[in-house]
C-alpha positions as CSV (number, residue, x, y, z in Angstrom):
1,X,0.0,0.0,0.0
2,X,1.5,3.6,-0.6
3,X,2.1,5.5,2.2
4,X,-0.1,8.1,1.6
5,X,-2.8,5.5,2.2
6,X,-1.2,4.0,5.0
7,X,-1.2,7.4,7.0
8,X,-5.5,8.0,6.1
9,X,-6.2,4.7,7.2
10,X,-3.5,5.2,11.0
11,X,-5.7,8.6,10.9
12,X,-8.9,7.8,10.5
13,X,-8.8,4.3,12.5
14,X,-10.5,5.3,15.9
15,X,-13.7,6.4,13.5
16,X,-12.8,2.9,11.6
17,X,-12.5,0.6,14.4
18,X,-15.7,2.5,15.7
19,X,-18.3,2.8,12.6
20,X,-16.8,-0.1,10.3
21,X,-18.8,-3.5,9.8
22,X,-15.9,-5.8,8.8
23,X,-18.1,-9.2,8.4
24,X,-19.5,-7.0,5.4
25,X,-16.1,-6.8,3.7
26,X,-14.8,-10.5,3.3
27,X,-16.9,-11.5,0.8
28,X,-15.7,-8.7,-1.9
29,X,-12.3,-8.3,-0.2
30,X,-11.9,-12.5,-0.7
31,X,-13.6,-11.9,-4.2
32,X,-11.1,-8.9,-5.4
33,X,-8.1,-10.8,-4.1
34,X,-7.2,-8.9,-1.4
35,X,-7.6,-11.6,1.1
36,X,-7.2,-14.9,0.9
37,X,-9.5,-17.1,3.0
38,X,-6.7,-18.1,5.6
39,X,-6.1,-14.2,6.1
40,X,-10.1,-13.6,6.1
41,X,-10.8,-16.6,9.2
42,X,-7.1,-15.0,11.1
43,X,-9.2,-11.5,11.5
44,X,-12.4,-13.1,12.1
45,X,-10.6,-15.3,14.9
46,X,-9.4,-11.3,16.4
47,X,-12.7,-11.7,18.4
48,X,-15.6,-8.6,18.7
49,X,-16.3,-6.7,16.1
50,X,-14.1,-4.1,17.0
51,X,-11.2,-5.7,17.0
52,X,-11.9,-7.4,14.0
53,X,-12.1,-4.0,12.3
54,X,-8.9,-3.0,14.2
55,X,-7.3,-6.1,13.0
56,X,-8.6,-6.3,9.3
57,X,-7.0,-2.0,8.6
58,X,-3.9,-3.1,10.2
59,X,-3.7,-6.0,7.2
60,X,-5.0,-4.1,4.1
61,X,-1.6,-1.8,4.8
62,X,0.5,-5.0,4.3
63,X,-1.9,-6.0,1.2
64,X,-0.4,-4.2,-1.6
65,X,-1.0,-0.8,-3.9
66,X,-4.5,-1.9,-4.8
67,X,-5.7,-2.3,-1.4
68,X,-6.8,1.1,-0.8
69,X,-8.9,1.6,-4.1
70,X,-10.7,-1.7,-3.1
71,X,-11.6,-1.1,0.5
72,X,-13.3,2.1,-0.8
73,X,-15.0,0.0,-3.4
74,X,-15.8,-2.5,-1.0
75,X,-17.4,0.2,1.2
76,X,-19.4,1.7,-1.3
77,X,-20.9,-2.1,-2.2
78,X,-22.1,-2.2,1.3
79,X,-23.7,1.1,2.1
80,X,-21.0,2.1,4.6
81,X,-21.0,5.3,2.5
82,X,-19.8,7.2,5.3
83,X,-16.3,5.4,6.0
84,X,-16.2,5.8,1.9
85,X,-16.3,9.3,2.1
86,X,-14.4,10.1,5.1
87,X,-11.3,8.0,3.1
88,X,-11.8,9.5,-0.6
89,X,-11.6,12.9,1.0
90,X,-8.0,12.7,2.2
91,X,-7.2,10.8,-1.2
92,X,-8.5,12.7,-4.1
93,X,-6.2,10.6,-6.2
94,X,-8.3,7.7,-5.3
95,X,-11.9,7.9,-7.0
96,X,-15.2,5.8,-7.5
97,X,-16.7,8.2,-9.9
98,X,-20.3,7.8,-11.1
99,X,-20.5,7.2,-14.7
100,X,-23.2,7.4,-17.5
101,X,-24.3,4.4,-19.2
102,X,-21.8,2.4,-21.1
103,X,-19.6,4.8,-20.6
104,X,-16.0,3.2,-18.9
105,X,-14.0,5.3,-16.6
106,X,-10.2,5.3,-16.2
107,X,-8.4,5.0,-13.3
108,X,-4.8,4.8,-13.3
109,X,-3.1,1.5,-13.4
110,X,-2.4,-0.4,-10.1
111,X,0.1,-3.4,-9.6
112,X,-2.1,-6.1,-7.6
113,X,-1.5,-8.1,-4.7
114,X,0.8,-11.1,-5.0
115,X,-1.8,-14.2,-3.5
116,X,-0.6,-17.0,-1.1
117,X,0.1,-19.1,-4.2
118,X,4.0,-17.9,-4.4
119,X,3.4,-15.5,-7.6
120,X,5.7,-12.7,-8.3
121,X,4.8,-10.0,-10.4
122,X,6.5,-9.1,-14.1
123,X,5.9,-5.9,-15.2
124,X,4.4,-6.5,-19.1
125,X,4.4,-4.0,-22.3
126,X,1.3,-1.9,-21.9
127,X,-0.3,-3.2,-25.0
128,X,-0.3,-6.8,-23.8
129,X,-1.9,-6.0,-20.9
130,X,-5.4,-7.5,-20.1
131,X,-8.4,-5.0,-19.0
132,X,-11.3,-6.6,-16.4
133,X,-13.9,-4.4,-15.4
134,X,-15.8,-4.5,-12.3
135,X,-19.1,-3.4,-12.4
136,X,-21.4,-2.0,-9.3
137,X,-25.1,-1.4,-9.2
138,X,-25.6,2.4,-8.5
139,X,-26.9,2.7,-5.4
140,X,-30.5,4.6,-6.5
141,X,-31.6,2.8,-9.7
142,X,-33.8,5.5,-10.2
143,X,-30.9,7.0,-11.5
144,X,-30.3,4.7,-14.2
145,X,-26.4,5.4,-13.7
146,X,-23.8,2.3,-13.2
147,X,-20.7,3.0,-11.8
148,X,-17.5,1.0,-13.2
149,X,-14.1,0.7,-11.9
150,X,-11.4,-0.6,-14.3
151,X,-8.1,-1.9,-13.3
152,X,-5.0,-3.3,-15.4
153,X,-3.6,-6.6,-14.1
154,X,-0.4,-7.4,-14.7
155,X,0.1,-10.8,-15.2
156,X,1.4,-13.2,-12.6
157,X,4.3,-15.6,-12.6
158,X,3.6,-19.4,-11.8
159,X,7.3,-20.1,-10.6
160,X,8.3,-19.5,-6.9
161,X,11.3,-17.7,-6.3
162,X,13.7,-18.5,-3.7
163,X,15.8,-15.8,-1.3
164,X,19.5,-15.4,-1.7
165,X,20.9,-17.8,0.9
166,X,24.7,-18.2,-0.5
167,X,26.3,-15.4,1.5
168,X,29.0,-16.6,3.9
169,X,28.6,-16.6,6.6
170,X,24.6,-17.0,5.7
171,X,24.0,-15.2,9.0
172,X,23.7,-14.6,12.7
173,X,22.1,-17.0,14.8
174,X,21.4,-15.9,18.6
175,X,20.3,-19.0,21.0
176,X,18.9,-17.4,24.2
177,X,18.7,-20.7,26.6
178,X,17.0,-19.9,30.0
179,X,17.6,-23.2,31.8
180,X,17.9,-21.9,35.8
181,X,15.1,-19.7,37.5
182,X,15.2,-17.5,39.9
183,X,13.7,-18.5,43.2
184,X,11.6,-15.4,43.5
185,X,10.0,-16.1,39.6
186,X,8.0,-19.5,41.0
187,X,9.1,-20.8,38.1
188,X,10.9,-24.2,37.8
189,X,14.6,-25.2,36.5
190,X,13.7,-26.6,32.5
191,X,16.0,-29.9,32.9
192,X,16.5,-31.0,29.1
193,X,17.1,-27.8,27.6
194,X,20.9,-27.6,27.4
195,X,20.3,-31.0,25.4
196,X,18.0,-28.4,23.1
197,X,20.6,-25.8,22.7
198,X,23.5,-28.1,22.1
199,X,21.4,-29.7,19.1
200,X,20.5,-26.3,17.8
201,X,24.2,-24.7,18.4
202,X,25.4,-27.2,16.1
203,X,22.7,-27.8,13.6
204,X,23.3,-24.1,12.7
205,X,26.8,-23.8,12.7
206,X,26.4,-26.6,9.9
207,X,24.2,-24.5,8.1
208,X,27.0,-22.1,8.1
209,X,25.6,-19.1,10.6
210,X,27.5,-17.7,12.8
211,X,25.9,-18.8,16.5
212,X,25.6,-17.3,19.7
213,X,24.2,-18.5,22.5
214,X,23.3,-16.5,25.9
215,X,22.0,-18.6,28.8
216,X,19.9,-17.4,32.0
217,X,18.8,-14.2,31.0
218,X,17.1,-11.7,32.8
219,X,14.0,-9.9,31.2
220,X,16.2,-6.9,30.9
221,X,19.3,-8.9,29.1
222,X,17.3,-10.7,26.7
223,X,16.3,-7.8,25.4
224,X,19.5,-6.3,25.5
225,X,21.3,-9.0,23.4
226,X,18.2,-8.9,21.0
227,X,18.9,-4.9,20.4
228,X,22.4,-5.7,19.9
229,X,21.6,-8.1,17.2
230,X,19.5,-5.5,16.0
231,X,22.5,-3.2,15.8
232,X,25.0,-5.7,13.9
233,X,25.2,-5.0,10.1
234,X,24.0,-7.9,8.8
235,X,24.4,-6.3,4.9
236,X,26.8,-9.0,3.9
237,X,24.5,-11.8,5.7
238,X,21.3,-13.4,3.6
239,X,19.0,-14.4,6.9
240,X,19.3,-14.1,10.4
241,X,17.8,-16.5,13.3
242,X,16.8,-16.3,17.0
243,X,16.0,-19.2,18.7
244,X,14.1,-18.8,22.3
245,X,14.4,-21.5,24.5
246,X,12.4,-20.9,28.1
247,X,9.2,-20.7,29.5
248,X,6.0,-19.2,28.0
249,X,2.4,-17.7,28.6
250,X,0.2,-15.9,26.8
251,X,-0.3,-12.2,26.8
252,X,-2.6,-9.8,24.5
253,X,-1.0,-9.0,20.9
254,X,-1.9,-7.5,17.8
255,X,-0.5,-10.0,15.2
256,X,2.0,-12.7,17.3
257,X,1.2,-14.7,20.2
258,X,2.9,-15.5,23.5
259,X,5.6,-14.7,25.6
260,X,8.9,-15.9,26.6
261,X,10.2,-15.5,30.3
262,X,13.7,-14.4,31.3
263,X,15.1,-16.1,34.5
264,X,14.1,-13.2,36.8
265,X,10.1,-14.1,35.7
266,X,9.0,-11.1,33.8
267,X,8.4,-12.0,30.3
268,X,9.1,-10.0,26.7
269,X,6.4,-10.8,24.2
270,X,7.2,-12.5,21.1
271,X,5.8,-9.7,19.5
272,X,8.2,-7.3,20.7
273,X,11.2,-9.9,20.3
274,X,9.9,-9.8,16.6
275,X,10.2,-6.1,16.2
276,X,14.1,-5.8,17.1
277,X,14.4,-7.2,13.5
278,X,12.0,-5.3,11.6
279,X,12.7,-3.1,8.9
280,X,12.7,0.0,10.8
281,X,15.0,-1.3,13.6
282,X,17.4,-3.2,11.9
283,X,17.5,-2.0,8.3
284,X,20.5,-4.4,6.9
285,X,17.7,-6.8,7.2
286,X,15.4,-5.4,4.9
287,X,13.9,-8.1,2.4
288,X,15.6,-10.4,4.0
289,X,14.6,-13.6,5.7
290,X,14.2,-13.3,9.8
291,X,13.4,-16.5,11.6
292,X,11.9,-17.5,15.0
293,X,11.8,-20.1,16.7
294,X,10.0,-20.6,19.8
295,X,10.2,-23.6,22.3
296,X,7.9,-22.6,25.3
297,X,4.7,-22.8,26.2
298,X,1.8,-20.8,24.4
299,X,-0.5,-21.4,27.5
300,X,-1.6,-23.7,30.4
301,X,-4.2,-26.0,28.4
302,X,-2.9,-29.4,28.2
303,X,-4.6,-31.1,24.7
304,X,-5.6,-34.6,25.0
305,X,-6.7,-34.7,21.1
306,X,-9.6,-36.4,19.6
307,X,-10.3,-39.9,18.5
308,X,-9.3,-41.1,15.2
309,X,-9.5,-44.4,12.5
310,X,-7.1,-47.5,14.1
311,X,-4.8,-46.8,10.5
312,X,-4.5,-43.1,11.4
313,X,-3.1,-43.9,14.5
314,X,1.1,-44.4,14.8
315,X,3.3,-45.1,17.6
316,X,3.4,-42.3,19.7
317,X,6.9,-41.5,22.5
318,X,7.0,-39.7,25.7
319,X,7.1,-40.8,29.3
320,X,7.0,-40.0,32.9
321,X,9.5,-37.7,32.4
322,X,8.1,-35.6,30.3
323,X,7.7,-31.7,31.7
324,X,5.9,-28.6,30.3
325,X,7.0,-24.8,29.9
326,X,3.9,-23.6,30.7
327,X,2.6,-20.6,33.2
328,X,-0.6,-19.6,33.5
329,X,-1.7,-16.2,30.9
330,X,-0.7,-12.8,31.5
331,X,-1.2,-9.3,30.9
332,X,1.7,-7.6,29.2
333,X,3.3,-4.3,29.8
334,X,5.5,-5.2,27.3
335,X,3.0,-5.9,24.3
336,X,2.2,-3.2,21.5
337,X,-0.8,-1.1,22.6
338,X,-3.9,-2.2,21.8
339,X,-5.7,1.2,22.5
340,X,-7.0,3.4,19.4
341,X,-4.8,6.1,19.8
342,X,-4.4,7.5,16.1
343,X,-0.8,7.3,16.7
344,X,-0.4,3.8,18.4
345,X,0.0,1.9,15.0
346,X,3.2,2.9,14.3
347,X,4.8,1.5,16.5
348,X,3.0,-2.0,15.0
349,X,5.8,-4.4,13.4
350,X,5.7,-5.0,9.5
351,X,6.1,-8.8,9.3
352,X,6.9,-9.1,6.0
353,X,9.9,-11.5,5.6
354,X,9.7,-13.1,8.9
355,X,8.8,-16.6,10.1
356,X,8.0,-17.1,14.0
357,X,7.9,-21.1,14.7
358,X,6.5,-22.4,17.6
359,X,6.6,-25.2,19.5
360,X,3.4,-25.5,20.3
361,X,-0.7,-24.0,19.2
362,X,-1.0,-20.8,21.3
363,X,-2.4,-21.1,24.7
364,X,-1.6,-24.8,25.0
365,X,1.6,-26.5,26.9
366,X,4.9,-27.8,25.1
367,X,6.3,-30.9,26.8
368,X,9.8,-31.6,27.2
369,X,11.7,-34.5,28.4
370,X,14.0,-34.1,31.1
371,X,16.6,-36.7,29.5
372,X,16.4,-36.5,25.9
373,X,15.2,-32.4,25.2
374,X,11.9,-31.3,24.1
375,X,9.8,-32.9,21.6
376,X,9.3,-29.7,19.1
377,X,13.1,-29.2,19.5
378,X,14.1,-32.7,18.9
379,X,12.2,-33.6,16.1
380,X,13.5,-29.8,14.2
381,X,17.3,-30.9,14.7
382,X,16.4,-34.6,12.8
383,X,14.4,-33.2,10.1
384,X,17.2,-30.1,9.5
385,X,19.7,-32.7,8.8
386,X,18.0,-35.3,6.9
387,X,16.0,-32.7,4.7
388,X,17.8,-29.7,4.6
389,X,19.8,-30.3,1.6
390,X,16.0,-30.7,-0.7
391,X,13.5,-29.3,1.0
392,X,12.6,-25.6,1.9
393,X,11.7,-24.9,5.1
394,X,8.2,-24.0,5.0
395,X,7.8,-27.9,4.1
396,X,10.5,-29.1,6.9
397,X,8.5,-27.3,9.5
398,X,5.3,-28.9,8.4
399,X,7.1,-32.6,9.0
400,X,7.7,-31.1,12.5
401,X,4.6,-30.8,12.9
402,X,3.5,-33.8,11.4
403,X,5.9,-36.0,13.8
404,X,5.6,-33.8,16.4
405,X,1.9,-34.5,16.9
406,X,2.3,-38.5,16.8
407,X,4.1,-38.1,20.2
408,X,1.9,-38.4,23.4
409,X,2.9,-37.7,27.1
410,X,2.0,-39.4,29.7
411,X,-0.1,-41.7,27.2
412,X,-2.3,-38.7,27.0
413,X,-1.6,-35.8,26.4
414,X,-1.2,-34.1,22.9
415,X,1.3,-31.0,21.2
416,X,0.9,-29.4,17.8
417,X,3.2,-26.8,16.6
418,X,2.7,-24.1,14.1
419,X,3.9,-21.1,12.2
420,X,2.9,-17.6,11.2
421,X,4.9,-17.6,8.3
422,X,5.1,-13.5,6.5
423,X,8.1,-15.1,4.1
424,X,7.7,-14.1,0.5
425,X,9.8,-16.4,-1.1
426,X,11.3,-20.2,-0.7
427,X,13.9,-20.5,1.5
428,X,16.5,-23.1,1.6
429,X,19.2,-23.6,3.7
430,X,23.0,-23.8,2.9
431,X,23.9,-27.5,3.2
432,X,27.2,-29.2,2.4
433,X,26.9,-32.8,0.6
């Protein structure tokens, strides 16, 4: 989206979040591409209606140059003529102009929205271009007016492109292992987890990053090392990982979940551990991959699944010794404001090029054995090295999850990981056959 847009919508979003029906929107936002369904059931999972509309003008910023032109369309399609006007007036470049019969009006030509189906746009000559137009009922038909909107398409490449990962070293890894707690946090010592970092230390080294790895961290130094990672000039690096290894909870966000505790019990939200490497903080890192991975508990529910077919079923692991990272949800001081503050969203992260894996669906436990490391961590390390050299990660992490969600503890209980995954592109690791 162009900026210009960017700053009506952060100005106008308390009278947006207010006034705007967003379960009126998917339908034509799904139909003009905007959305895809996955993005349209994320916002509608936001909760009330406000902070679905909260959550749904935060995405159309991320969403592309055409955005804008079809929100207002959108609006006018479903009578929220208000929100429509209170828009076009601080973008007179941006027009739904009535027209007379037949008669076709210009607007000028938008780039659309790459989809979730790994196109890139090409830029064709002008004449080659295809022409679609949209057509609207006008909203009296006593008028006998229609109103059109046309729009030039560029056509979209089939072939996913992969980032630049040939740089060497391919990056900076930072490994923040919080193993022994302080007495005064009531939280327990995570046995097991210098089994985790070891794995991790040297599965990355071997996929040629430069590693670090901090262990017991306060609240205070975790984010300390994470702003000197920010600070590092990563120009002459192609990605750049942080690993979190501790326990979790859950705390209010606005587009990641969960929290990771230092050893002194106060907590730094993944959303804020996130932001470190955005573009604005760390701009050597700009369209370039930045990767999370989260082994800690997303909440205190403890999944004991659901009944399935005898074939479905597989061996599962896990014993008595299995432990969790979990502690009960929290509010966070920490976390981005939620308020509607016409200033507060920028300060919001732009996620574009990052990946945050975690161990486990938010507000549920992650188990870890005390002898052999944590299941989520485990089962990354083995499918890293036997995959690594064919596979991009995007597909390793779903065999994590896959295999990760055959293991039972205790015989009972259940763990599925997950990503939210903003990367743009393929990414495959450097591996040496």
């Amino acid at each position: 989206m162009e900026e210009i847009h960017k700053r009506i919508l952060q100005r106008n979003r308390i009278n947006l979040v207010r006034d705007l029906d967003p379960s009126s929107l998917y339908d034509g936002l799904l139909e003009k591409g905007v959305f895809t369904q996955d993005m349209i059931d994320e916002i509608k999972s936001a909760g009330t209606r406000r902070d679905q509309a909260r959550k749904l003008v935060q995405d159309l910023e991320t969403r592309g140059s055409r955005a804008f032109a079809m929100l207002l369309l959108c609006l006018e399609e479903t009578d929220q003529h208000g929100l429509a006007e209170l828009l076009q007036r601080a973008a007179p470049a941006v027009q739904i102009w009535p027209a007379a019969p037949n008669q076709v009006v210009d607007l000028p030509v938008v780039r659309p929205l790459p989809l979730s189906l790994c196109t890139d746009v090409e830029q064709q000559g002008k004449d080659n271009v295809p022409i679609y137009p949209i057509q609207k009922p006008s909203p009296s038909p006593s008028e006998g007016q229609n109103l059109f909107l046309i729009f030039r398409f560029f056509p979209l490449t089939r072939v996913c492109q992969s980032y630049k990962m040939d740089a060497s070293p391919c990056g900076h890894c930072l490994i923040i292992n919080n193993v022994e707690f302080e007495p005064d946090s009531e939280l327990s010592n995570r046995k097991g987890s210098n089994i985790d970092c070891d794995k991790l230390e040297k599965r990355f080294k071997a996929l040629n990053f430069i590693v670090e790895v901090r262990t017991n961290l306060k609240q205070r130094q975790i984010k300390h090392a994470l702003s000197a990672l920010s600070k590092k000039d990563h120009s002459q690096c192609d990605c750049c990982v942080v690993i979190m290894l501790s326990h979790g909870t859950e705390v209010s966000h606005n587009r990641f979940p969960g929290a990771v505790y230092g050893v002194d019990g106060q907590h730094v939200p993944v959303q804020l551990i996130t932001n470190y490497l955005n573009g604005q903080h760390c701009p050597s890192l700009q369209g370039k991959p930045k990767l999370f991975f989260i082994q800690a508990c997303g909440g205190g529910e403890r999944d004991t699944g659901f009944e399935v077919s005898p074939d479905e079923v597989e061996p599962s692991i896990g014993g008595a010794d299995d432990q969790t990272d979990a502690i009960p949800m929290s509010s966070s001081s920490d976390s981005l404001s939620l308020s509607d503050e016409v200033d507060a969203r920028a300060t919001l992260p732009t996620p574009s090029d990052i990946l945050v894996s975690y161990s486990t669906f938010p507000g549920y436990v992650s188990w870890r054995d005390t002898q052999s490391g944590s299941w989520y961590v485990e089962t990354l390390d083995q499918v890293l090295e036997q995959n690594a050299a064919t596979d991009d990660l995007v597909t390793m992490l779903m065999m994590v999850n896959h295999e990760v969600s055959q293991n039972s503890a205790k015989g009972l209980y259940k763990q599925m990981p997950g990503s939210f995954n903003f990367l743009r592109k393929l990414l495959h690791f450097q591996t040496h056959a």
